[in-house]
C-alpha positions as CSV (number, residue, x, y, z in Angstrom):
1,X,114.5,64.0,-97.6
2,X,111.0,63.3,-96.5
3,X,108.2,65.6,-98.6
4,X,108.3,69.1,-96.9
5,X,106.4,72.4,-97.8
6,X,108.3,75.7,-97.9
7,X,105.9,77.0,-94.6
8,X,106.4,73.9,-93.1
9,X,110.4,74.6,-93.3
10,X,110.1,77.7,-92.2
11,X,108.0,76.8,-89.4
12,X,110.9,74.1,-88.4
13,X,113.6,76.4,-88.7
14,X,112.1,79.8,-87.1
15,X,112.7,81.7,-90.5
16,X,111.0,83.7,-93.5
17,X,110.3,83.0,-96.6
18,X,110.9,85.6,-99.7
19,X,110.5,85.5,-103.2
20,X,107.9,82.2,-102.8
21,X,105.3,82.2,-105.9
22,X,103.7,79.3,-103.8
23,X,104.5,78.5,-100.3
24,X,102.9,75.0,-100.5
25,X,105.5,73.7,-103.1
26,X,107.7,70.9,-101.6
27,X,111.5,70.1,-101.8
28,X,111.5,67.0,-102.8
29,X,115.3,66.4,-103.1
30,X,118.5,66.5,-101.1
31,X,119.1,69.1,-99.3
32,X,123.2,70.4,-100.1
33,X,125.5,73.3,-99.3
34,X,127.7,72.4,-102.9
35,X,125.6,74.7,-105.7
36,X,127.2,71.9,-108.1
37,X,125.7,68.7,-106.4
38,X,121.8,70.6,-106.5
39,X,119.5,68.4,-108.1
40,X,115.4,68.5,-109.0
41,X,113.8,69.0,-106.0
42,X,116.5,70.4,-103.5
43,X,116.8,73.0,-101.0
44,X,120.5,74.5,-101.0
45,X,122.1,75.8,-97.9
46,X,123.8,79.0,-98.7
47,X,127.0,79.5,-96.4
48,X,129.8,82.3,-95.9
49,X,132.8,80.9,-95.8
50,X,136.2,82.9,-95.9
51,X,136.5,82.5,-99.2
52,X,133.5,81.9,-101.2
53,X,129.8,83.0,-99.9
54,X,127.4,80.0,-101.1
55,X,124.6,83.4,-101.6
56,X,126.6,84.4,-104.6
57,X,125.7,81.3,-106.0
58,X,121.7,80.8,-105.2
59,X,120.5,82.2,-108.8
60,X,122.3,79.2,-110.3
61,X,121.1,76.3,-107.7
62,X,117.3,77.7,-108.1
63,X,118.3,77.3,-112.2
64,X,119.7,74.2,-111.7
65,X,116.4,72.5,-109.9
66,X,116.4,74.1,-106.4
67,X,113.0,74.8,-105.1
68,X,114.7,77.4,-102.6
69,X,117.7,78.4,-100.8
70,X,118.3,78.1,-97.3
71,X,119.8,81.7,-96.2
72,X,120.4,84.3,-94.0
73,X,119.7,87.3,-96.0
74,X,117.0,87.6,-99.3
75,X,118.9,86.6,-102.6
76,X,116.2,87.3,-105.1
77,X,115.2,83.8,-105.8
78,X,112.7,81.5,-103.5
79,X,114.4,81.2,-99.9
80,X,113.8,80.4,-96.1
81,X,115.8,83.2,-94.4
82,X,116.8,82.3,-91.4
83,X,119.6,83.9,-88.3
84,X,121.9,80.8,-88.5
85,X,121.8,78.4,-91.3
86,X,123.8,76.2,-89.4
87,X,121.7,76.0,-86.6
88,X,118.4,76.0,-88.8
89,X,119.7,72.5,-90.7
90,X,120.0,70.9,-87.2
91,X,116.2,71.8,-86.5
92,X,115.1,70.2,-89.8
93,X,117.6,66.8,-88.9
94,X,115.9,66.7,-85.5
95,X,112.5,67.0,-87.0
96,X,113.3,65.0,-89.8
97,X,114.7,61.8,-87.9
98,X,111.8,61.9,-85.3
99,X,109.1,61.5,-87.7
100,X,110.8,58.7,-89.7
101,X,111.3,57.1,-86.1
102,X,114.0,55.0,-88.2
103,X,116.9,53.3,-86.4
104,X,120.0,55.7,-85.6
105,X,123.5,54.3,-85.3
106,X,126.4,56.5,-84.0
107,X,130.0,56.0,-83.8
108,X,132.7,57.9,-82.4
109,X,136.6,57.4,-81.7
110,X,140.0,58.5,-82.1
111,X,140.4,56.5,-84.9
112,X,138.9,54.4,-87.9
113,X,135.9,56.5,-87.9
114,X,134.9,56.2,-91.2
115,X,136.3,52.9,-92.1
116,X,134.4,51.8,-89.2
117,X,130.8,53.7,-90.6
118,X,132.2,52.2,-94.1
119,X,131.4,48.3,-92.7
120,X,128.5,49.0,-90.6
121,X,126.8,50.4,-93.9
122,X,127.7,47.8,-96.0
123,X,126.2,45.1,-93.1
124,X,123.3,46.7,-92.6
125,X,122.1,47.5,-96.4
126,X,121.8,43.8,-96.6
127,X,119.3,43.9,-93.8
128,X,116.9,47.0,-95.5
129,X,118.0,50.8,-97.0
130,X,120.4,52.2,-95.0
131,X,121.2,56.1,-95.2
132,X,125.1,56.7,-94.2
133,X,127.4,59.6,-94.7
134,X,129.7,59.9,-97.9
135,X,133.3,60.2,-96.5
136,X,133.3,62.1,-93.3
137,X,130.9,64.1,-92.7
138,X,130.6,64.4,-89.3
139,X,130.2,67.8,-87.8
140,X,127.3,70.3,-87.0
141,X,126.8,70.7,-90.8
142,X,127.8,67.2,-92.5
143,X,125.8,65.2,-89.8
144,X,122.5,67.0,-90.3
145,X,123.1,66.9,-93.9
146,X,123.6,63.3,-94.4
147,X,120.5,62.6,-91.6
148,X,118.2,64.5,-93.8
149,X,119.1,62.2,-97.1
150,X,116.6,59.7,-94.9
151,X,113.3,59.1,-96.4
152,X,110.5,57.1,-95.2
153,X,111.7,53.8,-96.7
154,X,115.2,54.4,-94.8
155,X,115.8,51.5,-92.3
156,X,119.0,52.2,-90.6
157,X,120.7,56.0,-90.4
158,X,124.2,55.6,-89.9
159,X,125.8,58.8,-88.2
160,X,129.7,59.4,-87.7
161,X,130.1,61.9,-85.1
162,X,133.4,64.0,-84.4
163,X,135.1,66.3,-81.7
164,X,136.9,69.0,-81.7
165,X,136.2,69.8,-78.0
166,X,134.1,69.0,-75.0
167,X,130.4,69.5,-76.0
168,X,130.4,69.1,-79.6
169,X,129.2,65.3,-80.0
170,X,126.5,66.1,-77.0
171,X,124.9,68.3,-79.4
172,X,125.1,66.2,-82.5
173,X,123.5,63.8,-80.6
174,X,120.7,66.2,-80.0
175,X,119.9,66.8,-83.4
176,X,119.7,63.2,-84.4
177,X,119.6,60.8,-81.3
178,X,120.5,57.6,-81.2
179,X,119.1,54.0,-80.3
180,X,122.7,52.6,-80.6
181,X,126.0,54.1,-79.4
182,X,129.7,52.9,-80.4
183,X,132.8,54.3,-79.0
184,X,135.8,52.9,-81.0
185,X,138.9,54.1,-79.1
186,X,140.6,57.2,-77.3
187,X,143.6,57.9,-78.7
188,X,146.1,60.9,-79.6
189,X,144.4,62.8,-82.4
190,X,143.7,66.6,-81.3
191,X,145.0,66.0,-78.6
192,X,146.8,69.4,-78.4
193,X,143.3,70.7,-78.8
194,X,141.6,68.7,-75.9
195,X,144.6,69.0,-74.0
196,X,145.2,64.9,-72.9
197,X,143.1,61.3,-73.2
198,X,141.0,62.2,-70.3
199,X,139.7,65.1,-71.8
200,X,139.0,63.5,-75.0
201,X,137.4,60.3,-73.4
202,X,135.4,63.0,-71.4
203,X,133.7,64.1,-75.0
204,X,133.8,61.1,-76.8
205,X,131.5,59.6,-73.7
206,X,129.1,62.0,-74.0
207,X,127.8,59.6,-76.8
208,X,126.5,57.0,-74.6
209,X,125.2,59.5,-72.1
210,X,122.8,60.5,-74.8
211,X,121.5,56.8,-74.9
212,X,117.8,55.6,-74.4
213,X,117.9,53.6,-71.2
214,X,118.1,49.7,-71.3
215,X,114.5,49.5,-70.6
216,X,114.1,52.2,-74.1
217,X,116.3,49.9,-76.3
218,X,119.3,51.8,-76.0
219,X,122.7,50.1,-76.7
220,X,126.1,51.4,-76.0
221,X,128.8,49.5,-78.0
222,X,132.3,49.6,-76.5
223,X,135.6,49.0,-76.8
224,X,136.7,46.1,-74.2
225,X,140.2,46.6,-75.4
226,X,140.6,50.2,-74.7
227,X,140.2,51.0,-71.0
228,X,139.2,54.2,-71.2
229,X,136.4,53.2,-73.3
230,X,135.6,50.7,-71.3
231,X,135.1,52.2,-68.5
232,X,132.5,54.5,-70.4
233,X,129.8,51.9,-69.4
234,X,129.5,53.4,-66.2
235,X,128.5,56.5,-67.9
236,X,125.2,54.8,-69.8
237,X,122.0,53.8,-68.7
238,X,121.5,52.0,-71.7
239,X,122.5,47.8,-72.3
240,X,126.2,47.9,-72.5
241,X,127.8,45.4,-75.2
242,X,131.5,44.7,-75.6
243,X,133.8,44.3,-78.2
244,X,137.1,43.6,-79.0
245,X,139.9,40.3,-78.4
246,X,139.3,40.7,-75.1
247,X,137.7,37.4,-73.2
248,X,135.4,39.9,-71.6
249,X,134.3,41.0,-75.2
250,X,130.9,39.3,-75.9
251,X,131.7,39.8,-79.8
252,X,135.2,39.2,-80.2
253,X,137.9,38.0,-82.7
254,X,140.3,34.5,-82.1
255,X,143.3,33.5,-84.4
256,X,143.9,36.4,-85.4
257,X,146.1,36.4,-88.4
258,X,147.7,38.3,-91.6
259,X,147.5,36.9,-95.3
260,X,150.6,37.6,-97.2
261,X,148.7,40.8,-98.6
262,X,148.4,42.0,-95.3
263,X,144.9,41.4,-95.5
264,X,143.0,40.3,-91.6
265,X,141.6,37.0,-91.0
266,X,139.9,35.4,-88.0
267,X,137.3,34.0,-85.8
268,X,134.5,35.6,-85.4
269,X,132.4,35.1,-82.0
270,X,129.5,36.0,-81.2
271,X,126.1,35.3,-78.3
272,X,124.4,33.2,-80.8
273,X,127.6,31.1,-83.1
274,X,131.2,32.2,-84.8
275,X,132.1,32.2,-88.2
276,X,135.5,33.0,-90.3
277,X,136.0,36.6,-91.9
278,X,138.7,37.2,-94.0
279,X,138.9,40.8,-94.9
280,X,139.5,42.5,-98.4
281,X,140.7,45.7,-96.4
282,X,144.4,45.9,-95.5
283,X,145.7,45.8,-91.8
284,X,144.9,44.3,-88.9
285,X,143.5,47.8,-87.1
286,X,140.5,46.7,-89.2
287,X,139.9,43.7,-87.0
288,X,138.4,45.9,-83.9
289,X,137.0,48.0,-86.7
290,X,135.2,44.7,-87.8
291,X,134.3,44.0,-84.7
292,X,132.5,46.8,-84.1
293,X,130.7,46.7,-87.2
294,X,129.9,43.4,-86.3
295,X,128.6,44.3,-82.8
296,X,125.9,46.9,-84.4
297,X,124.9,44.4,-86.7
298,X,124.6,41.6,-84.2
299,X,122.4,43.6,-81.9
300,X,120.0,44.3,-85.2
301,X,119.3,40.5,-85.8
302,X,121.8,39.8,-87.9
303,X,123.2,36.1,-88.2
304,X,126.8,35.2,-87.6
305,X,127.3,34.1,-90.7
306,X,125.9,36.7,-93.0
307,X,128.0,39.3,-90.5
308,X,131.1,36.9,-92.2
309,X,130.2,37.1,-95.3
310,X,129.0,40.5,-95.5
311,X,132.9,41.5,-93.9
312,X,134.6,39.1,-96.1
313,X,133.0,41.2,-98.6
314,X,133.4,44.5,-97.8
315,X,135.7,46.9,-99.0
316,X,136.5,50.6,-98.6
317,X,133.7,53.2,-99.3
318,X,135.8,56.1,-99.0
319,X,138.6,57.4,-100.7
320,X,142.3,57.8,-99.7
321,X,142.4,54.9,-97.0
322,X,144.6,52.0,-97.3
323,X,144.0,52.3,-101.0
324,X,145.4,49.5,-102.9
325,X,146.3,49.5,-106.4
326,X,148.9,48.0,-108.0
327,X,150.7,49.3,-111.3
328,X,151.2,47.7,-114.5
329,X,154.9,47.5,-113.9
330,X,154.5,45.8,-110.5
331,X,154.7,49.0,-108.1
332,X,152.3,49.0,-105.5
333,X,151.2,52.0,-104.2
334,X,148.9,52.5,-100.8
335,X,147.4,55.5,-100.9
336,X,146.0,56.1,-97.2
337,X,146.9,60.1,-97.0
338,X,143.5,61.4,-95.8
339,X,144.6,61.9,-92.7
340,X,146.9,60.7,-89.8
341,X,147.1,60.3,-86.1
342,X,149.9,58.4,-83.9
343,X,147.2,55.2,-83.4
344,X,146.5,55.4,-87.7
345,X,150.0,56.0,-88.6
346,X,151.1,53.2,-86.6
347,X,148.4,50.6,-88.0
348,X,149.1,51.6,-91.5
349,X,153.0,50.6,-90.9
350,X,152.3,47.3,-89.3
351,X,149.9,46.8,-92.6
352,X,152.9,47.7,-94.3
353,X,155.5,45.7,-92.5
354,X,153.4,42.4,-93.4
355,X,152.7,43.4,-97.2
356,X,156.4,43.7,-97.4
357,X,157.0,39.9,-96.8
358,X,155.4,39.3,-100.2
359,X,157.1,42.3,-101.6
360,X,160.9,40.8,-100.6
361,X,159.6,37.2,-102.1
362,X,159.4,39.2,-105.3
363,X,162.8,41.5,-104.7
364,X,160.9,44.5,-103.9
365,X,161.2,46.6,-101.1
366,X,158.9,48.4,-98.8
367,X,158.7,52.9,-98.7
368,X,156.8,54.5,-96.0
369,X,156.3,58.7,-97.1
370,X,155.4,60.1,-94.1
371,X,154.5,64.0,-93.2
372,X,153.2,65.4,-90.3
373,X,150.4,64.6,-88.0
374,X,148.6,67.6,-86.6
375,X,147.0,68.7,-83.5
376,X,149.5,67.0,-81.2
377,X,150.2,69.9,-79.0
378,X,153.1,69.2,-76.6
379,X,153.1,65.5,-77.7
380,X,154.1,66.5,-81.2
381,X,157.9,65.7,-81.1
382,X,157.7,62.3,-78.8
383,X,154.4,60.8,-81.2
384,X,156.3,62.1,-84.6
385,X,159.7,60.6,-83.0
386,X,157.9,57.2,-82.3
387,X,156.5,56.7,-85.8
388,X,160.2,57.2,-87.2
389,X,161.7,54.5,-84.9
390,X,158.6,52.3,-85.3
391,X,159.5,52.3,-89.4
392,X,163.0,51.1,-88.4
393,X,161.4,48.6,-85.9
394,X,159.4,47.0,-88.2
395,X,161.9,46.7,-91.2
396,X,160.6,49.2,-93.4
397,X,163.1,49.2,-96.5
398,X,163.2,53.3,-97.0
399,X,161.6,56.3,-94.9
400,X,160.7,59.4,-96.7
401,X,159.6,62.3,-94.3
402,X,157.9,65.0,-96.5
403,X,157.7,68.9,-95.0
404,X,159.4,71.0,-92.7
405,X,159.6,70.3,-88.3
406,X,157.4,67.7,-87.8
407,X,159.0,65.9,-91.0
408,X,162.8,66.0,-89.5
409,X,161.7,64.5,-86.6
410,X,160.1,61.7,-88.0
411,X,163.8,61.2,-90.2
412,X,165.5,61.8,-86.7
413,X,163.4,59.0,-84.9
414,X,164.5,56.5,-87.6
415,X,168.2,57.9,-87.5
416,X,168.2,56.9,-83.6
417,X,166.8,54.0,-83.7
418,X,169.2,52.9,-86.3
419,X,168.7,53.5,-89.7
420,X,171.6,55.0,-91.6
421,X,172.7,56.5,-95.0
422,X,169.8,56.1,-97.4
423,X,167.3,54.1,-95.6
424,X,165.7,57.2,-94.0
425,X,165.4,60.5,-95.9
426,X,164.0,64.0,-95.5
427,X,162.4,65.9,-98.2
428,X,161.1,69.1,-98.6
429,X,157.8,68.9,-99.8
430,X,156.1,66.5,-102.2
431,X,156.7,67.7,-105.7
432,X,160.7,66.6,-103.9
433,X,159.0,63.2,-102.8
434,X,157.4,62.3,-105.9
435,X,160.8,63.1,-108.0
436,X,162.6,60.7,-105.8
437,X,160.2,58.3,-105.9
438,X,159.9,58.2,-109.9
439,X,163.7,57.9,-110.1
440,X,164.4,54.8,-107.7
441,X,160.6,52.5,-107.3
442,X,161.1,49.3,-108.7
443,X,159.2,46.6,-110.1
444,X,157.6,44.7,-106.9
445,X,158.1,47.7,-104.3
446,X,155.6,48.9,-102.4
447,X,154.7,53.0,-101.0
448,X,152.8,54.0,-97.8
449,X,151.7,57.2,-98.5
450,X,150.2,58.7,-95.1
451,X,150.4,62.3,-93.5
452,X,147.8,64.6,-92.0
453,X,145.1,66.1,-94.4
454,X,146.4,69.4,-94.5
455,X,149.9,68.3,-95.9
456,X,148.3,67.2,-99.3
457,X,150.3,64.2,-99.8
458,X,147.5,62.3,-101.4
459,X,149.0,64.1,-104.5
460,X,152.6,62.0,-104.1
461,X,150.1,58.9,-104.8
462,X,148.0,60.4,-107.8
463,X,151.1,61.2,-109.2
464,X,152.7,57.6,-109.1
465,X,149.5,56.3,-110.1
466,X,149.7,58.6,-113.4
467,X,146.8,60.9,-111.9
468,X,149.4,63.9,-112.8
469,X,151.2,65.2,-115.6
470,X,154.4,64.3,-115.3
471,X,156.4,66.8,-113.1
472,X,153.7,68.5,-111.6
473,X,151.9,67.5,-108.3
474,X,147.7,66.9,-109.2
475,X,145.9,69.8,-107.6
476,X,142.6,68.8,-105.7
């Protein structure tokens, strides 16, 4: 973060400050809500959560460098005490990104979010420092957060932004607005919570309303492929710019194509030349997520062919998605359990579906373990249904549904669409999965393993992997 003095924090945020031998000392540092990632310099934001209040620990983040704690009550060590602390870390972003004046990028969508933010950031660096989120912080507390890691040499500040209703990305974008605005897709997740597309294509537009005008420099980046996206131009005053395979799509991919490894290639085209990507990441959902990237990039001065190169390059930033790694005995395992919608789910068994073509060359077989995806609301049988005929569809060798409802549907999908005896199975949780698993994998197989964060099932792939003693699911 930029140089600030306790007062002038205080003056920011509203608050007061107790406990301050000397006002005019700066934090110098990050600023953090986890007491174990404080550092010289930093100012820690003390939260109440259900379970653990972040006050209990400001002694220790003041011993471990903290110049002072962020709070909403005195804690007996230097602090800014403020009404919301929530609130008060947007007012420092806000000030924070307007002083810097450095180029903001934000990204919303359904889907491929973060892989998305992942590739922008690893264009852009190559173009000056470029500040981006670790993972996904993208709410009201990671998105001011990561904003205020920004310092004066910062070039580009890459911001995800997600929705949980109508509303919340209009105010993200008020604490850190943004030159250029990219809407990926509208698709099924939360929809139970939005209550249909229309309602979440209502709040993931509220991005490019927040756009600078044309005239201002503003940019909205869209989807050409996704119509309710596209139509999201209407919504902007600022320079619209499409993306996607689309001929209307001024940055868009041609021959589009899977390696063996199930690993995207194709032409890149752009206003000003094309050029050939082929991707390290796995799928081809990451073409319109290269795209994208590609978009942002293009509209910042960069060439054609260092947007290739710098995609042909790029790999994942965050962890649990589309994970790769193969074992020594020739198991491959792709660990892509952070999360899961319909859209996700379905991309990450069409990646699958094309790794298993090399898998079959070598006698292995291909195993999708699948739980449930949340937040679907009414839709929640018909999506979990779909994704359990879709493995059958696509010639997935074995289907292992994990957990209770949502789980059976997923085996009964596959069971009507086809799939007999012991090419579908249901399970009860994943210490059952990852017993199966150990008992049948073979040398050249190859495991999905996808579900919706709150199932856990990244532990099915740590344990495979060796992450876990043997038996015993890995806690987090």
């Amino acid at each position: 973060m930029i140089a600030l003095s306790l007062t002038e924090i205080a003056e920011i945020v509203g608050g007061q400050t107790y406990d301050i031998p000397d006002p005019a000392v700066q934090v110098t540092g990050s600023v953090v809500y986890d007491s174990r990632q404080v550092g010289p310099g930093s100012l820690f934001a003390a939260f109440a959560g259900e379970n653990v209040d972040g006050h209990d620990y400001a002694e220790g983040a003041v011993a471990a460098g903290a110049v002072a704690v962020l709070a909403t009550r005195p804690v007996g060590v230097p602090a800014v005490v403020v009404p919301d602390v929530t609130a008060a870390l947007g007012a420092l972003a806000r000030t924070v990104v307007e002083r810097l004046g450095t180029t903001v990028v934000a990204l919303t969508g359904s889907a491929g979010k973060t892989s998305t933010k992942d590739l922008i950031a690893q264009l852009l660096q190559r173009k000056g420092p470029t500040v981006w989120p670790a993972g996904n912080l993208n709410n009201e507390i990671g998105l001011p957060v990561t904003a205020l890691r920004a310092t004066e040499e910062t070039r580009h500040l890459v911001l995800e932004m997600g929705a949980r209703g109508v509303g919340h990305i209009r105010y993200l974008t008020e604490l850190t607005p943004p030159r250029i605005g990219l809407v990926l897709n509208v698709g099924s997740a939360h929809i139970g919570e939005f209550g249909g597309r229309e309602r979440i294509a209502l709040a993931k537009g509220e991005l490019v309303e927040a756009l600078p005008s044309a005239e201002e420099g503003g940019v909205a980046v869209l989807n050409a492929d996704d119509p309710l996206v596209k139509a999201m131009a209407s919504r902007t005053t600022a320079r619209v710019v499409f993306f996607g395979e689309s001929a209307e799509a001024s940055v868009r991919a041609e021959n589009v194509r899977l390696t063996e490894n199930g690993q995207p290639s194709f032409s890149l085209h752009t206003p000003t030349g094309c050029s050939d990507v082929t991707m390290r990441l796995y799928g081809e959902h990451h073409v319109s997520n290269a795209l994208a990237a590609a978009a942002v990039a293009h509209e910042l001065g960069m060439p054609v062919h260092e947007i290739a190169v710098a995609l042909s390059e790029a790999g994942s930033l965050s962890r649990w998605r589309m994970e790769v790694t193969e074992r020594p005995d020739g198991v491959t395992i792709v660990n892509d359990a952070y999360n899961a919608n319909p859209e996700s789910m379905r991309a990450a068994l069409r990646a699958l579906a094309a790794m298993g073509e090399a898998a079959r060359a070598k006698g292995g077989r291909t195993w999708a373990v699948l739980g449930l995806m949340a937040e679907l609301g009414d839709e929640a049988l018909a999506e979990h249904d779909a994704v359990g005929r879709l493995a059958v569809r696509l010639n997935v060798g074995k289907l292992v549904a994990v957990g209770g409802r949502e789980a059976s549907w997923l085996q009964l999908g596959a069971y009507n669409e086809g799939s007999w005896g012991e090419e579908s199975v249901h399970v009860s949780d994943a210490q059952a999965a990852i017993d199966l698993l150990r008992s049948e994998l073979r040398p050249g197989d190859v495991v999905l393993v996808k579900a919706s964060r709150s199932v856990g099932l990244e532990r099915v792939a740590q344990a495979l992997l060796g992450n876990a003693t043997e038996g015993e699911v890995a806690d987090r």
